[in-house]
N, C-alpha and C positions, 0 to 999 in steps of 0.2 A: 404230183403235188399232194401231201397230204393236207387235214383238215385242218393242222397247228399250224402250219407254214400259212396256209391261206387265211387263216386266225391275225398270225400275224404281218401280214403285208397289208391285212384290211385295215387293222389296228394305225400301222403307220403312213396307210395312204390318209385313212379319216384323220392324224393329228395333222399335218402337213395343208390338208386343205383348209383346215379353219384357222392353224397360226398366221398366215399373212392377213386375215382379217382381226383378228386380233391384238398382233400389233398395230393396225392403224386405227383401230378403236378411237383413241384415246385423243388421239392430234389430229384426227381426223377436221374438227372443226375449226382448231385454233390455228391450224396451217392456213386451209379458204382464211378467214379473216386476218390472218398476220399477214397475205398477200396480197390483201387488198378487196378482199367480197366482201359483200354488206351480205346482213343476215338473210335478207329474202334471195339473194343468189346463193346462197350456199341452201337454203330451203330447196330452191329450185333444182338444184345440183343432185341432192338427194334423191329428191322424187323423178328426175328423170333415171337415176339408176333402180326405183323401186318400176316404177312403167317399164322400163325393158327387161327386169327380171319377171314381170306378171306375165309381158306379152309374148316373150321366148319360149314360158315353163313348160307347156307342153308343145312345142314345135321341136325343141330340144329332147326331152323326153322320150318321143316317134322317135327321132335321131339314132338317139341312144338303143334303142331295140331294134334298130333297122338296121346300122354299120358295129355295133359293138360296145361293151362300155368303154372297153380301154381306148380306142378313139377319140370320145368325145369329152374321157376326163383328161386326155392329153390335151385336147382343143384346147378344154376350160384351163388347164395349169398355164398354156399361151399367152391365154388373154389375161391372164393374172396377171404375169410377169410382165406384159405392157402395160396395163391399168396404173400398176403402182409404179414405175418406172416413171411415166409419165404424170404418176400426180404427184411424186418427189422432186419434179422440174418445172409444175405447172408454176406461172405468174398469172395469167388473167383467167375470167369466168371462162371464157371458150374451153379454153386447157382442163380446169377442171371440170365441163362439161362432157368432152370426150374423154375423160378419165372415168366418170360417171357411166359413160354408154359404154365402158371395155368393160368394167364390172358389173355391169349387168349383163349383159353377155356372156360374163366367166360363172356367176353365177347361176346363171341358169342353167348353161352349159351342167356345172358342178351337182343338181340337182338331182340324186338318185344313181346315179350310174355305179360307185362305187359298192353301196349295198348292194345293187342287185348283182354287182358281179360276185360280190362274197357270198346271197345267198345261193346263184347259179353253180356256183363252184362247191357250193357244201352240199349241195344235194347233186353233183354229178359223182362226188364222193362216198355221200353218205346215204341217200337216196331223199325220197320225195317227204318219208316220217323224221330226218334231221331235225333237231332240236335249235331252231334258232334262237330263242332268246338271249345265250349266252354269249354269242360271237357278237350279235347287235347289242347286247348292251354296254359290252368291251369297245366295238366302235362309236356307240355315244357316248361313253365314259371318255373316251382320249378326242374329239371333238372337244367337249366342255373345258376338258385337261389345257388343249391346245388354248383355247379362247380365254381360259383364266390366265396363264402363263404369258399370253400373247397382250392382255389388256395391262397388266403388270411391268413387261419388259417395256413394253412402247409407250408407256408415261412415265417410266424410268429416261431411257434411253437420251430423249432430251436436255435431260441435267448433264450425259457423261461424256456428250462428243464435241470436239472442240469448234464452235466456234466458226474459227478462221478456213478452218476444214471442210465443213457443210454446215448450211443452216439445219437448226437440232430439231427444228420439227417436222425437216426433212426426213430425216433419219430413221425414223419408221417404217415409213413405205417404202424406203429404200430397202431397210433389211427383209420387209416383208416379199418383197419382190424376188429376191434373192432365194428365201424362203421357197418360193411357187417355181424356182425354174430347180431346185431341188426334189418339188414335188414330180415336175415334168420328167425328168430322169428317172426316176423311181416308177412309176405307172408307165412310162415305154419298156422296162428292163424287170420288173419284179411283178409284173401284172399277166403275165399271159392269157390269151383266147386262142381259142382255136382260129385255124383259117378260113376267113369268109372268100365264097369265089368273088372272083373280081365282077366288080357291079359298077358302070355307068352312073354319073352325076346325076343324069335325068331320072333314071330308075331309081335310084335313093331317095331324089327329090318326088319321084311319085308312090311313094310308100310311104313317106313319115306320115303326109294329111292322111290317109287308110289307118294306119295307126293310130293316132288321135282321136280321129271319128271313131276308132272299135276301143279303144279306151274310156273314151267318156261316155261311149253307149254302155259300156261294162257298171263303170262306176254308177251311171243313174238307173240302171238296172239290176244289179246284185242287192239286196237288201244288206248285208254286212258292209258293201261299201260306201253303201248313200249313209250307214248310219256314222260309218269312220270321216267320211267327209264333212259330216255337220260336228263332229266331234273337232276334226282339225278347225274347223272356221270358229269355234267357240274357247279355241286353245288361240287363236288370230285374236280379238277380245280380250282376252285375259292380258295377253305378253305388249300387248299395246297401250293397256290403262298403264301397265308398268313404266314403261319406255317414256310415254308422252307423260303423266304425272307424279316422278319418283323422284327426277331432277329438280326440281320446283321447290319440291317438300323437304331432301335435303340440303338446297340450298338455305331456305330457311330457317330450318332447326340447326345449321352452323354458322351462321349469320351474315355471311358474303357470301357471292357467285364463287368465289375461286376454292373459299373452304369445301360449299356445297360442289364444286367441281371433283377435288380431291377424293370427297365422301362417296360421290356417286361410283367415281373409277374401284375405289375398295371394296365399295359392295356390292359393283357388279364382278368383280373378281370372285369375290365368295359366293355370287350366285353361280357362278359358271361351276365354283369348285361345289357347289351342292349339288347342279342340275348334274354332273361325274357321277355324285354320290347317288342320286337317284336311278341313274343310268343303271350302275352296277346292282345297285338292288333290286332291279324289277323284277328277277328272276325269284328271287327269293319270296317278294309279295304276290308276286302268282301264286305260288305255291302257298303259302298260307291264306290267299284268296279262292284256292279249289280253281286257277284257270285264269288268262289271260281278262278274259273280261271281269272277273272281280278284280282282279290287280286291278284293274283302269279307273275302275270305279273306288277306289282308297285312293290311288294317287288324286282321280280329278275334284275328290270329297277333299282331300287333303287342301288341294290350290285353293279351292273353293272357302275354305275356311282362312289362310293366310289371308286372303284377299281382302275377307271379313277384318282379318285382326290391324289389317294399316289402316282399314275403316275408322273401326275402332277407336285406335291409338293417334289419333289424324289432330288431335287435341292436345296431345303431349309436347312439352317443348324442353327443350338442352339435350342433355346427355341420353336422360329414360326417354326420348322419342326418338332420339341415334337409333340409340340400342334398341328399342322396339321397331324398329322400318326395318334394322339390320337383318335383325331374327324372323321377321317377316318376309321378308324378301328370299332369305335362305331356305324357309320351308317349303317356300311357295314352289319354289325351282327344284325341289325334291320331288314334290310330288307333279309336275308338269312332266318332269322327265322319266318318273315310271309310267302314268297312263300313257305317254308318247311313244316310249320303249315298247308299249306292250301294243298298241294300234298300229306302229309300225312292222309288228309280228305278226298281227290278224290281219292286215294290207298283203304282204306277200304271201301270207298263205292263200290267201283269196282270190288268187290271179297266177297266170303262167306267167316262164319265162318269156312268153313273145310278145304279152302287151305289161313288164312289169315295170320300167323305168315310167312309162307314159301315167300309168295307174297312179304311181308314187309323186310325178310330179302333178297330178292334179291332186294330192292332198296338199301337197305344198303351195298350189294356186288358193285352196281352200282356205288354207289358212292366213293367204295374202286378202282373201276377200274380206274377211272376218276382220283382221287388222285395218283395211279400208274403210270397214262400218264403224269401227271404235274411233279412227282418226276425225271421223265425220259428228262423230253424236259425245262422245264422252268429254273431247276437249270444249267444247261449248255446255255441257251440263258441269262441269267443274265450276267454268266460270259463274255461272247463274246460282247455282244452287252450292256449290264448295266440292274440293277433293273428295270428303270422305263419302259425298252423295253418288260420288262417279262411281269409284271402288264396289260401294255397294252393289251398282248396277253390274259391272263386271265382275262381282261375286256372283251373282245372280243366276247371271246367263252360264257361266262353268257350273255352277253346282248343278243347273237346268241340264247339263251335256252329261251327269252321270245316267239320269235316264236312258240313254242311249244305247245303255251295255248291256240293258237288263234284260234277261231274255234273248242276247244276242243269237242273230239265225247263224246256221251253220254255212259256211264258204259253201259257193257255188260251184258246177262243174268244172267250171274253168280253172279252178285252182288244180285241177289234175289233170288236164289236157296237156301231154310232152309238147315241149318246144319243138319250132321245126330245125331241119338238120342247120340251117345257115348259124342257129345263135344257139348252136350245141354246148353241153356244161364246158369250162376252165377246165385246165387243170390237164 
């Protein structure tokens, strides 16, 4: 395999995995309640797919460095294709309660395995000095691709299927599904590892907690990755004041739920098509920042100040507070997604291939905690004190996380320690 063929397999394994989640973006809520959930079950629905994607991330992770990536992103592609399967049939809470715990599951599963096969495969190629930033930022560039494309078709989609045929807010998760067992074929067929010797259930199962445990001793012991960890949970903060108070705001500045419904789906379209655009540029703002950790630090200055400008503009109403949330919202995700591109570049350098899915998903957990403390404190200070008071606070804390970079120590031994023979390069 050369480095452009594995370039490109990564490319189209990363679009594949976020389009079935992004077509069910959109119906995702109005499906639960056209079925009959009240809001607090379809609350509840969520949060148990958010608990079993926290409580899997790194049990899965271990997994993932223990049996291979390609394994456990076939798993995950499985449980996708059931997840939405079944939540294109659910009628009652139960239904989509177990449709809830398949996607968490798949996502967790889905949590890192892909990259680190891309960058195990690039440096069995190109050696240990490969230059990742460009193949990672091509993979988060067609992630956000997938997600903007995917949020657009499946609030489409609804309008275009008949009816008498499938209920239309079915129809999403239906395609999405179909989506994910395209993905499963593609990751058993265009993914290759090498051969792992055959290993016992029990032996697997007694290596993943070993893994874990020497991943998370890694992370709270490396100084560049305790500092990337608190970078990820301040980037959890930020993407949460969004999610939980963006809805609200343009509901308001278009003046019913349903207009403000329509608005939110467009501009979270354009955020996905920005966080692309930031993706691809990281490489570029490294390089004009002298090195990934300045990059980090212009993209998280960059969020930092969006964040500020919905503060700001939190007073605007009609059209100029559309268009100012719009443009806000769009810059914000420019710049999340280069310091993420580029921590995501200092994460794998920072670690071998034997503890690097484990390492990756506990930033991922990081950033689920981060979003945990925002869901706790920000939607209750909006209330009391206003939106733009929240914002603020969530300015705050990201522009507090460029500190992080400064100075940043150099990767630890471990980023040059060879994998052992079982999780030898791709390719």
């Amino acid at each position: 395999m050369t480095a452009r063929s594995a370039l490109h397999r990564y490319m189209l394994v990363s679009f594949l995995t976020w389009l079935p989640l992004g077509l069910m973006f959109a119906s995702l809520v109005l499906l639960m309640t056209a079925r009959g959930l009240s809001l607090a079950e379809v609350g509840l629905s969520v949060t148990v797919f958010s608990v079993v994607t926290a409580t899997l991330e790194l049990p899965t992770g271990g997994l993932a460095d223990v049996l291979g990536r390609r394994v456990v992103l076939a798993v995950s592609a499985a449980f996708t294709v059931a997840a939405l399967a079944l939540l294109a049939v659910s009628t009652t809470f139960w239904m989509f309660l177990i449709s809830g715990v398949l996607k968490g599951v798949a996502r967790a599963l889905s949590s890192g395995p892909a990259t680190s096969w891309y960058v195990d495969t690039l440096h069995g190629i190109e050696g240990r000095d490969a230059d990742l930033k460009p193949g990672l930022a091509r993979g988060g560039a067609m992630e956000s691709v997938a997600l903007c494309v995917g949020v657009l078709a499946g609030g489409g989609l609804p309008l275009l299927v008949p009816a008498q045929v499938i209920f239309p807010l079915a129809a999403p998760p239906l395609v999405g599904a179909t989506a994910a067992a395209v993905l499963l074929v593609v990751v058993v067929f265009a993914m290759p590892e090498p051969a792992h010797a055959r290993r016992s259930l029990i032996s697997v199962l007694r290596e993943v907690p070993a893994m874990v445990g020497a991943g998370l001793r890694l992370a709270a012991g490396a100084p560049v990755l305790r500092r990337l960890m608190a970078a990820a949970a301040a980037s959890g903060v930020v993407l949460i004041s969004i999610e939980l108070l963006t809805p609200g705001r343009l509901a308001e500045l278009a003046g019913t739920a349903e207009r403000g419904s329509l608005a939110y789906a467009v501009v979270s379209a354009l955020g996905f098509a920005s966080s692309a655009a930031g993706s691809a540029l990281a490489p570029r703002v490294a390089r004009l920042a002298g090195g990934s950790a300045g990059g980090a630090i212009a993209g998280t200055v960059l969020a930092a100040l969006s964040v500020g400008a919905l503060a700001a503009t939190a007073g605007l109403r009609g059209p100029a507070g559309l268009v100012s949330a719009g443009l806000a919202y769009m810059t914000l995700f420019v710049g999340l997604s280069v310091a993420g591109l580029l921590c995501l570049e200092m994460t794998h350098n920072a670690v071998s291939a034997a503890e690097r899915t484990t390492v990756t998903s506990t930033s991922s957990l990081s950033l689920q905690a981060g979003g945990v403390v925002a869901n706790l404190t920000l939607g209750a200070l909006a209330g009391q004190a206003g939106v733009a008071v929240a914002w603020i606070g969530a300015a705050l804390v990201v522009l507090a996380s460029a500190l992080l970079f400064v100075r940043m120590p150099a990767p630890t031994g471990s980023s040059r320690s060879p994998a052992p023979r079982a999780r030898s390069h791709s390719g």
